[in-house]
C-alpha positions in Angstrom: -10.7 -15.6 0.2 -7.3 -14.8 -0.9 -4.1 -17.8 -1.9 -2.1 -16.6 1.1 1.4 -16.0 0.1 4.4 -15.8 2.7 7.7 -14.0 2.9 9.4 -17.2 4.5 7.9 -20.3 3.1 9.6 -22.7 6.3 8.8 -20.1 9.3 6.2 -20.7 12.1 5.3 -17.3 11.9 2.4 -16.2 11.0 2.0 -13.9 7.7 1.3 -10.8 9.5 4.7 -11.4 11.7 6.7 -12.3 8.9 5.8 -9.4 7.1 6.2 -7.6 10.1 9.9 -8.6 10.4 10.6 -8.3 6.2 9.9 -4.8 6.4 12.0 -3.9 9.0 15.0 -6.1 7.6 14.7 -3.7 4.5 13.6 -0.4 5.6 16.7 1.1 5.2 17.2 0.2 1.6 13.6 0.4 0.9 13.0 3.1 -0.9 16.4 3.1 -3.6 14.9 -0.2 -4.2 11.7 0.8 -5.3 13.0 3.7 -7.4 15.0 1.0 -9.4 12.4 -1.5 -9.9 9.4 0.8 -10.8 12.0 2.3 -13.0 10.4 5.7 -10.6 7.1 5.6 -11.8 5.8 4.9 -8.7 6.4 8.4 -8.2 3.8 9.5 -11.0 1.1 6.7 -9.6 1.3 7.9 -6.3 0.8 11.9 -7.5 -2.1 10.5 -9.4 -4.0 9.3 -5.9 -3.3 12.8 -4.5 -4.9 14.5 -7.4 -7.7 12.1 -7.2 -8.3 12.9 -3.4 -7.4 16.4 -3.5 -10.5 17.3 -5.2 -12.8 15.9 -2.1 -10.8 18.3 0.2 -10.6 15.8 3.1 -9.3 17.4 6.3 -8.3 14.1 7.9 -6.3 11.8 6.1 -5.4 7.8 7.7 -2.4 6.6 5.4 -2.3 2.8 6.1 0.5 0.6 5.3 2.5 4.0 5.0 6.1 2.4 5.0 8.4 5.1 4.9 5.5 7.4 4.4 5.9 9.0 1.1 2.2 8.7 0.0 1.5 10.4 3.2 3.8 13.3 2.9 2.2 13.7 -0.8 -1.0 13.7 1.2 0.3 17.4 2.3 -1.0 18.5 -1.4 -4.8 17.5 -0.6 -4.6 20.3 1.9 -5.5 18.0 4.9 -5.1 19.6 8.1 -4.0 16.2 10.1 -1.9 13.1 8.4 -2.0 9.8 10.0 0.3 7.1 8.6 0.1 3.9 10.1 2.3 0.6 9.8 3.1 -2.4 11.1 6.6 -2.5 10.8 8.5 0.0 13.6 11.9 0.1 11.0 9.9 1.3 7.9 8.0 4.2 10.3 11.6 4.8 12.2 12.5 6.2 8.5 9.8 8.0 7.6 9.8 9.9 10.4 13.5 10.9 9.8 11.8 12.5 6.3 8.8 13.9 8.1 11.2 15.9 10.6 13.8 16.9 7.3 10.7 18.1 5.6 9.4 19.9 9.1 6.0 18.4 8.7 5.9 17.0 11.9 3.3 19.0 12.9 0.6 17.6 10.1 1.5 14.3 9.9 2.0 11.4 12.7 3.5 8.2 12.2 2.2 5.7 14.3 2.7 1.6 14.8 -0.4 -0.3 13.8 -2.5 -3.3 12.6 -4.5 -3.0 9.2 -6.8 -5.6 10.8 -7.3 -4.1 14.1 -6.9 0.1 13.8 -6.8 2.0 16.7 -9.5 4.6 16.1 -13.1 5.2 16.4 -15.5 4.6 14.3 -16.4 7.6 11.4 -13.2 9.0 12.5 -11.3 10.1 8.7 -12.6 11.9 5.6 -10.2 9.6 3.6 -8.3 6.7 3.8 -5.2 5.4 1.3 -2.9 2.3 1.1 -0.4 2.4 -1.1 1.1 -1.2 -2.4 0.1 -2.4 1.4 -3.4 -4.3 0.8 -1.7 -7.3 -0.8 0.4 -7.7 2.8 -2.8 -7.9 5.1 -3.4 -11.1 6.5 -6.7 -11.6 6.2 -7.5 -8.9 3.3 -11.4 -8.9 4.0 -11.0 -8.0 8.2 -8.6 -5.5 7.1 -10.7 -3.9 4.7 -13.7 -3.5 6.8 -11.8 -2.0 9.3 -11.2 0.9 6.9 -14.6 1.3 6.1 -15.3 0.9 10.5 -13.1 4.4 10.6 -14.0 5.9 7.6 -16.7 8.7 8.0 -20.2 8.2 5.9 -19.4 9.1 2.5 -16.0 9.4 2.8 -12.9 8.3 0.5 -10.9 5.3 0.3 -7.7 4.7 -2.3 -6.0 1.9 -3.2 -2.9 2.0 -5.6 -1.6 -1.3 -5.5 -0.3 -3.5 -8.3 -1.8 -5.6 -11.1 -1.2 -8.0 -13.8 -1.6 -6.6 -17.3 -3.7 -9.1 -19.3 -2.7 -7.8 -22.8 0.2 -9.4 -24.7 3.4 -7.8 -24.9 3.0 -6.2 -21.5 1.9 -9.5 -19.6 5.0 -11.4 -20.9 7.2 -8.6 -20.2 5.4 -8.4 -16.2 6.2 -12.3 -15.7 9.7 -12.1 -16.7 10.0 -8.7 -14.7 8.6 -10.4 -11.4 10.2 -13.7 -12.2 13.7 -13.0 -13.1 14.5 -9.3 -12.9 12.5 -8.2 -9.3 14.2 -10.9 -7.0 17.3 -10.5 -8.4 17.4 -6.9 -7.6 16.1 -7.7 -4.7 19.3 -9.9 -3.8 21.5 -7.4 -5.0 20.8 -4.8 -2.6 19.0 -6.5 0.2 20.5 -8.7 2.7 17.0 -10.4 2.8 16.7 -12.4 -0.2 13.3 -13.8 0.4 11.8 -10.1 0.1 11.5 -9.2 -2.9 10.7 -12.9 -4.4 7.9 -12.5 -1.6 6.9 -9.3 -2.8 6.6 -10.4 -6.6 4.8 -13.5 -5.6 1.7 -11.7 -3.6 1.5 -9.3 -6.2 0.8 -12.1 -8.9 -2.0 -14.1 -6.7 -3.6 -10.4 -5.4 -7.1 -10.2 -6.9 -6.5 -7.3 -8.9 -9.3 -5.4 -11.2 -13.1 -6.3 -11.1 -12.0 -9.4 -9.0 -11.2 -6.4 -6.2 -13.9 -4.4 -7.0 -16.2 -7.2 -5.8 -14.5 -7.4 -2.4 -14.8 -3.8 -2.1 -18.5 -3.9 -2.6 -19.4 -7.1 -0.5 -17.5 -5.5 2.4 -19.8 -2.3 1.8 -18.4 0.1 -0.5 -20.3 2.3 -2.9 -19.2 3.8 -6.6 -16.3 1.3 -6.7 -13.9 1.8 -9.8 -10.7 1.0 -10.6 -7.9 2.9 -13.1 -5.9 0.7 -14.6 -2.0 2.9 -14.5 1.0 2.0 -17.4 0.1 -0.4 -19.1 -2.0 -2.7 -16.4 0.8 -3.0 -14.1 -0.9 -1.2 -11.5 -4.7 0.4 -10.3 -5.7 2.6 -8.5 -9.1 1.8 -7.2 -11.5 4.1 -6.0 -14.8 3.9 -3.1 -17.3 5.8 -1.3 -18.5 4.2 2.1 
């Protein structure tokens, strides 16, 4: 099991509501956030996982924990005839949508509201499945991640790109101080909730990132598990077969 970090340390919410009501509060400035804290190079990680996946020429992509869906309208490049990004929080879909209908790909890609932990499809229903920075927020990581591998057709695809902790020195030194100092201030700067991005740096430190999330992928089933290690450690994108 996974430390269980919270975005509001003195609320009776539980972690899936808080989160829940976090993203909303920052949808809006969501995504100029993230440009200025990945310095953009979430940009590059996230073209990496449609290269990746664009080679098993899925037709059916789930997207979950899409946000303001921008791994999902990358997923347009793996030529997948239907897009389905799913999220919890109604405020982060309410802007992706706005980008879906600017980009007219409304007719690929659906955003829908929904739990990680409890998906609303049938069994064997997708060729693929991604999350993008959203395994961290589940809040029981375990249920969530064998309800993927529940909808995800035999031998199908399922991609994480979520972050890590580099374990070589400079680069961890420089990743503490980054998530320590530089994230939540940032994150106060431009976000009229403060707890956010101190939330955000905090569950990214306890996540069980590299072999320790291999292991979770193969005792919840998964087969030919790896993991790519992206600039420097401070990411991975991991990689199963069901």
């Amino acid at each position: 099991m996974t430390k269980k970090v919270t975005p509001y340390k003195d609320s009776e919410l539980g972690k899936k509501e808080q989160v829940t009501k976090m993203f909303d509060t920052i949808s809006k400035n969501y995504d100029d956030l993230n440009r200025v804290i990945s310095f953009g190079i979430d940009i590059k990680w996230r073209r990496r996982v449609v290269n990746i996946l664009a080679k098993k020429k899925p037709q059916t992509v789930l997207d979950i924990a899409t946000g303001t869906g921008d791994l999902a309208i990358n997923l347009i490049d793996t030529g997948a005839k239907k897009i389905i990004g799913l999220d919890i929080s109604a405020g982060m879909l309410e802007v992706g949508k706005n980008k879906i209908r600017n980009k007219k790909l409304h007719n690929t890609i659906e955003m829908v509201v929904g739990d990680s932990e409890n998906l609303p499809f049938e069994e064997n229903s997708f060729d693929a499945v991604t999350v993008a920075f959203g395994v961290r927020n589940f809040e029981t990581l375990e249920k969530g991640l064998s309800e993927i591998y529940r909808v995800l057709k035999p031998k199908g695809t399922f991609i994480v790109l979520e972050t890590s902790v580099p374990t070589k020195t400079p680069y961890k030194q420089g990743y503490q101080i980054h998530c320590k100092y530089i994230l939540p201030f940032i994150g106060r700067l431009f976000s009229k909730d403060q707890s956010a991005y101190t939330y955000l740096s905090n569950s990214a430190a306890v996540f069980p990132h590299g072999e320790n999330f291999n292991n979770i992928l193969r005792k919840t089933g998964f087969i030919d598990v790896e993991n790519k290690p992206q600039t420097f450690g401070v990411a991975s994108i991991y990689i199963a077969t069901k």
